[in-house]
C-alpha positions as CSV (number, residue, x, y, z in Angstrom):
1,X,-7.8,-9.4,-18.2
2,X,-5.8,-12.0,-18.8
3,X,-1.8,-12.4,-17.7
4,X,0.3,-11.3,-20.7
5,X,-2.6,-8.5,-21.1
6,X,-1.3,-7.5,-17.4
7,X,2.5,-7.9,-18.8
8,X,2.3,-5.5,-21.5
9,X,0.7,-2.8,-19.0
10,X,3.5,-2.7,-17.1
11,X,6.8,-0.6,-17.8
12,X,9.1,-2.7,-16.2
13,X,12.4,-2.5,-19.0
14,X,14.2,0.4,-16.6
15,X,13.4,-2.1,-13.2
16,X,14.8,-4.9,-11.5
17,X,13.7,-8.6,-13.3
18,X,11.4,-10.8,-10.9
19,X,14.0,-12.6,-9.7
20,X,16.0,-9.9,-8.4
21,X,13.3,-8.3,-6.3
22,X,12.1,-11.7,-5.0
23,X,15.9,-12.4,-3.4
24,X,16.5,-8.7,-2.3
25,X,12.8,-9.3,-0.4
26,X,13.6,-13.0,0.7
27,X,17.0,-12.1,1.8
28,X,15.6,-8.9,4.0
29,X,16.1,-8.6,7.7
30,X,13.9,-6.7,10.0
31,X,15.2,-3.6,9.5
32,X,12.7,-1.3,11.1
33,X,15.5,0.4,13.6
34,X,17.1,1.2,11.0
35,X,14.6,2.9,8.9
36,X,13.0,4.8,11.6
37,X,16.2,6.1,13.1
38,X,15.1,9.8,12.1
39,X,13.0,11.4,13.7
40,X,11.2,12.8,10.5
41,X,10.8,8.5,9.5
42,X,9.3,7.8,13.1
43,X,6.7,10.7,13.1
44,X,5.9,10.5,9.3
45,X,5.2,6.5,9.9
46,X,3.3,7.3,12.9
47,X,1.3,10.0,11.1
48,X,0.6,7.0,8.6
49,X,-0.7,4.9,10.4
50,X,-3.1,6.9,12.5
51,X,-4.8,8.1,9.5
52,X,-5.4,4.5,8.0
53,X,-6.7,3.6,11.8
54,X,-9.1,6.3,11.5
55,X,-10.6,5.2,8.1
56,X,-10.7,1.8,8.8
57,X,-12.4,2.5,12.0
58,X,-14.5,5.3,10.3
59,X,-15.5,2.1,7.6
60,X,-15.6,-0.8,9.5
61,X,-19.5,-1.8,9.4
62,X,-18.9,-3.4,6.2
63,X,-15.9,-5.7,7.3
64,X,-17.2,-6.5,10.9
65,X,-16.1,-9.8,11.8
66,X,-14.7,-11.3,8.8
67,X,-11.1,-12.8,7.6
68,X,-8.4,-9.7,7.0
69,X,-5.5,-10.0,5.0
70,X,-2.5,-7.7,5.3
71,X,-0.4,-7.8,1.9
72,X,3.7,-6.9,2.4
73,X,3.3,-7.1,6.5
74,X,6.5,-6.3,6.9
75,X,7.4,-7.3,11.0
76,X,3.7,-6.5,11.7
77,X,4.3,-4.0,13.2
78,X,1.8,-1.5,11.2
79,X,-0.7,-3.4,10.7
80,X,-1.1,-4.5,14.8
81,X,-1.5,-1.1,15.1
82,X,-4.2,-0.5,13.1
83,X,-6.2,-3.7,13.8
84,X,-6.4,-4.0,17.9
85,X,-9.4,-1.9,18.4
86,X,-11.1,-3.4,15.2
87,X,-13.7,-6.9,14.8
88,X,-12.4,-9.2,13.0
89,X,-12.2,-13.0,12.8
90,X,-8.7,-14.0,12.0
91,X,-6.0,-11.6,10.3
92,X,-3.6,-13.1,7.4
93,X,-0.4,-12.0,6.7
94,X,1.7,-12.0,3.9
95,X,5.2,-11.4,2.8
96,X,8.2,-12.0,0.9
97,X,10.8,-12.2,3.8
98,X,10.9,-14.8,6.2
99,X,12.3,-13.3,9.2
100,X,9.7,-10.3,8.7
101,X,7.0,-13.0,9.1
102,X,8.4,-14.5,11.9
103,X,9.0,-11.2,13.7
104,X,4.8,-10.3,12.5
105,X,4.3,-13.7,13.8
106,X,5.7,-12.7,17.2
107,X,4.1,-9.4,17.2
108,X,0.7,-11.0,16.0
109,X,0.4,-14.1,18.0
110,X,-3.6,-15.2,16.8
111,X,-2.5,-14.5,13.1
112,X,-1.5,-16.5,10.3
113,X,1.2,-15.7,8.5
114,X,2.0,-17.0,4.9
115,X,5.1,-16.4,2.6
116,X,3.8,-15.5,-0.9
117,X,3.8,-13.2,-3.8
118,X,1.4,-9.5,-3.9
119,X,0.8,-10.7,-7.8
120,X,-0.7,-14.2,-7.1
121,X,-1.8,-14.7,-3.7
122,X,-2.3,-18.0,-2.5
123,X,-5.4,-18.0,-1.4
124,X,-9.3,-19.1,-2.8
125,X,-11.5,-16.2,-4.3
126,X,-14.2,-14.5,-2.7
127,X,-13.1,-15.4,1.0
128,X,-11.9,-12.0,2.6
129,X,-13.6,-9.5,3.9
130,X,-10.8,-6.7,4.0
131,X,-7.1,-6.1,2.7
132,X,-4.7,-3.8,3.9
133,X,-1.8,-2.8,1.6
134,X,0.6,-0.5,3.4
135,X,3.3,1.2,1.6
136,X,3.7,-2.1,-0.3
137,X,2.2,-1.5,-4.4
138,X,5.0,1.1,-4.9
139,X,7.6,-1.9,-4.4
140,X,5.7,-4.2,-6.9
141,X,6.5,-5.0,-10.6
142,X,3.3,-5.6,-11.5
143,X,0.5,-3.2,-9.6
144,X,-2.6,-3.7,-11.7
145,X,-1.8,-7.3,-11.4
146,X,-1.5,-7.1,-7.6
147,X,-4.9,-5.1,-7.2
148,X,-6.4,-7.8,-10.0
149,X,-5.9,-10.4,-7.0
150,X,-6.8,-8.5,-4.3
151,X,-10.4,-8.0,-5.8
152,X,-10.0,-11.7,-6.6
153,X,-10.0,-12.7,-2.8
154,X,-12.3,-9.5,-1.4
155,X,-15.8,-10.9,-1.2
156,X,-18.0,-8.9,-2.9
157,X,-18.7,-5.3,-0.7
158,X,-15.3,-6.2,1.0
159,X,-12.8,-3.1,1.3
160,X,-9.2,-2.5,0.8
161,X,-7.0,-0.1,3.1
162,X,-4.1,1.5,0.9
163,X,-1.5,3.8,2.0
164,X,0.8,4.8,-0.7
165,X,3.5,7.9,-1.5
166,X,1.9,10.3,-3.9
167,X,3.4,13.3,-6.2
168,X,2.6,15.2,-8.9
169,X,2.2,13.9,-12.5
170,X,5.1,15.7,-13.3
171,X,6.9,14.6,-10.7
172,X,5.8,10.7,-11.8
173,X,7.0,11.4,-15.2
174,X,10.4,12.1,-13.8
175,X,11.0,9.8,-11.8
176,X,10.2,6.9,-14.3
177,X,12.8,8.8,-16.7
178,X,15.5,8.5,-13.6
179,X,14.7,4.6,-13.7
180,X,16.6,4.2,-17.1
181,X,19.6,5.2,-15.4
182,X,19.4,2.2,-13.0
183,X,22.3,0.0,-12.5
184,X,21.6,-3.9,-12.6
185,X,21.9,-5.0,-8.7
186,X,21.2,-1.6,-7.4
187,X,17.9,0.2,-7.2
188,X,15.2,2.5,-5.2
189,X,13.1,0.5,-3.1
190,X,10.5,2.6,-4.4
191,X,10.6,1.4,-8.3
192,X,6.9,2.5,-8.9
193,X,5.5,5.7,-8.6
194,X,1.9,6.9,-8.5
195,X,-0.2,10.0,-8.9
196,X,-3.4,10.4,-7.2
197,X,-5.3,10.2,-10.6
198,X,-3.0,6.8,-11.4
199,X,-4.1,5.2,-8.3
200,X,-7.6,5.7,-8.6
201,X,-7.4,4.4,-12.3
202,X,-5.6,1.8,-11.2
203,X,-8.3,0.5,-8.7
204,X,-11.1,1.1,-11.0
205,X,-9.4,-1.1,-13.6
206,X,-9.1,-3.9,-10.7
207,X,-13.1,-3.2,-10.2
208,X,-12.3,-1.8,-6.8
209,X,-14.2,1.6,-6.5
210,X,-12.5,4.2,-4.4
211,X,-14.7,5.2,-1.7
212,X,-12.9,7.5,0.6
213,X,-9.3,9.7,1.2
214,X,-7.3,11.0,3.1
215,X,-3.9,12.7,3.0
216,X,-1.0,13.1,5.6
217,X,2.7,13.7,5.8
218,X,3.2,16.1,3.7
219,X,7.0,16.6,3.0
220,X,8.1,19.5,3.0
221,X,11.9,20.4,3.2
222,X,12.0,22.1,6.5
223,X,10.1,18.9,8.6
224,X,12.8,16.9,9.0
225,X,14.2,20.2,10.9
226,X,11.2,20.8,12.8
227,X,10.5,17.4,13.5
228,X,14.5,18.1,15.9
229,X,12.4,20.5,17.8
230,X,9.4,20.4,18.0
231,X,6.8,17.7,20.0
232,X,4.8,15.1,17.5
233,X,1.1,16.6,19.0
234,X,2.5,20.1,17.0
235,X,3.9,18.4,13.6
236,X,0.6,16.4,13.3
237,X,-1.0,19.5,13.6
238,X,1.1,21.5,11.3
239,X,1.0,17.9,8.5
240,X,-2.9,17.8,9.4
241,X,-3.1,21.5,7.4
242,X,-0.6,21.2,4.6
243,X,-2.4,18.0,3.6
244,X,-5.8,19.3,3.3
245,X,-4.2,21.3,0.9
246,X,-2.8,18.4,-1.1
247,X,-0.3,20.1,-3.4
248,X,-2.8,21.9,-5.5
249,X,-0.7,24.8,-5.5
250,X,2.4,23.0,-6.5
251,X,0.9,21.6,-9.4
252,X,-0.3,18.1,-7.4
253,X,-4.0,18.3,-9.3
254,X,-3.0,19.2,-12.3
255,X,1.0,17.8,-13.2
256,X,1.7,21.3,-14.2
257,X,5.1,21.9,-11.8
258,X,7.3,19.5,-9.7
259,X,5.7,20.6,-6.6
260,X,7.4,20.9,-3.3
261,X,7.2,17.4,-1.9
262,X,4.9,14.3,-1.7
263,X,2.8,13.5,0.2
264,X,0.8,10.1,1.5
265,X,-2.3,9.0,0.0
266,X,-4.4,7.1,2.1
267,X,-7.3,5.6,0.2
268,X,-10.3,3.2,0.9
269,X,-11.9,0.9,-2.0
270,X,-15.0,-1.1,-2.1
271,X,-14.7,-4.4,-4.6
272,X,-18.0,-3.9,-6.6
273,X,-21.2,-5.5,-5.6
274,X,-21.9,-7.5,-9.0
275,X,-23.9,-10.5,-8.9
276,X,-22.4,-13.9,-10.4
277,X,-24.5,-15.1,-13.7
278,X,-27.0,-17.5,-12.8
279,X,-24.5,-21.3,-12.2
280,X,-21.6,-19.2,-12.8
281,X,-19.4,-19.4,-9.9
282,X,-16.5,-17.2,-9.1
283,X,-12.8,-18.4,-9.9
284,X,-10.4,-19.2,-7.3
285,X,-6.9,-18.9,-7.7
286,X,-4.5,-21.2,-6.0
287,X,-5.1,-22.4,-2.2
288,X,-2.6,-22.8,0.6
């Protein structure tokens, strides 16, 4: 699918133009002190990112030893989390903020770390063997675009690791409607929003075939309360169960009610195993 094809997919009249995400990210400090100043935002982030540790683990024959790429590292401070125990050869990563990379850079010492775009990574096709995307495709104009070019630079069998906020359909629905009433200068971080169905059309569309989930933090009004009283070893507990039940009483499977929350979907895909026509060789998109 070619660009515009990728341009007309996306609703992006009620959002913030290219330019203005690309300076709000840019201009971005390293704010994680800030955003985990709550008790509720340090266990639910936690939570996270033991869960995508586990399925990376639980997945990791397949990626063994090869190049990793982390898409919207942030500081780098999730993704050296996730990665310590793991095989790998070198680990990439990427982001719109300069001082985040240099503060990932700090934190991820043996790394390279490269400022660039989600929707057109600089990088050569076929040359990774797994991409993580943490909490980073619900900040992104142009998803499908941004999954097109991760499949682009996932060798064939390679895997992606995506952690993303989930809700109802309903939900979804609403919250797109909320966008028209966006002032110019001033929105949501979060400026996409996704379903689990959505998601896992999404990938399919990018040729990336969703091979396992898992859901956590479930949030439910009373957590940030509990989470003032109670130890983390009993709220991962407690968010363990209410995920396993992912919302299907609230409407979450079938977009029938607003639910009582969302929740995160963590989600491992496999870029299809297709052969290359015989002297066809794979695209690359732009190098470093």
């Amino acid at each position: 699918m070619d660009k515009q094809a990728f341009d007309k997919q996306e609703p992006d009249e009620q959002r913030p133009d290219k330019r203005e995400l690309l300076t709000y990210y840019h201009d971005q400090s390293v704010d994680r002190d800030r955003m985990y100043a709550k008790p509720l935002r340090r266990y639910q982030q936690r939570r996270r990112l033991e869960v995508v540790r586990e399925l990376a683990r639980k997945h990791w024959n397949r990626n063994r030893g090869g190049l990793l790429l982390d898409v919207g590292c942030g500081d780098g401070y999730g993704i050296a989390s996730i990665v310590k125990d793991l095989d790998y050869a070198l680990l990439v990563g990427l982001d719109l903020s300069p001082e985040k990379l240099r503060s990932a850079g700090r934190a991820l010492p043996a790394s390279r770390m490269i400022l660039g775009d989600a929707e057109v990574l600089p990088l050569a096709g076929g040359r990774l063997q797994a991409v993580f995307s943490l909490e980073t495709l619900e900040h992104l104009l142009a998803p499908r675009r941004a999954l097109a070019e991760i499949a682009r630079v996932l060798k064939p069998g390679g895997s992606v690791f995506i952690s993303i906020p989930v809700s109802s359909a309903l939900n979804v629905r609403a919250a797109e409607k909320l966008m028209r009433f966006r002032r110019p200068g001033k929105f949501h971080e979060h400026i996409q929003f996704y379903s689990r169905r959505r998601i896992a059309d999404l990938l399919r569309q990018a040729g990336l075939e969703p091979a396992s989930h898992r859901f956590c933090v479930f949030n439910y009004p009373c957590f940030e309360l509990l989470t003032r009283i109670i130890p983390y070893h009993i709220w991962r507990k407690m968010d363990g169960f209410l995920s396993r039940i992912p919302l299907g009483f609230a409407g979450f499977k079938y977009g029938l009610s607003f639910g009582v929350g969302s929740e995160y979907l963590v989600v491992v895909a496999v870029k299809e195993d297709i052969p290359a026509p015989d002297g066809v060789e794979e695209q690359e998109g732009p190098r470093e």
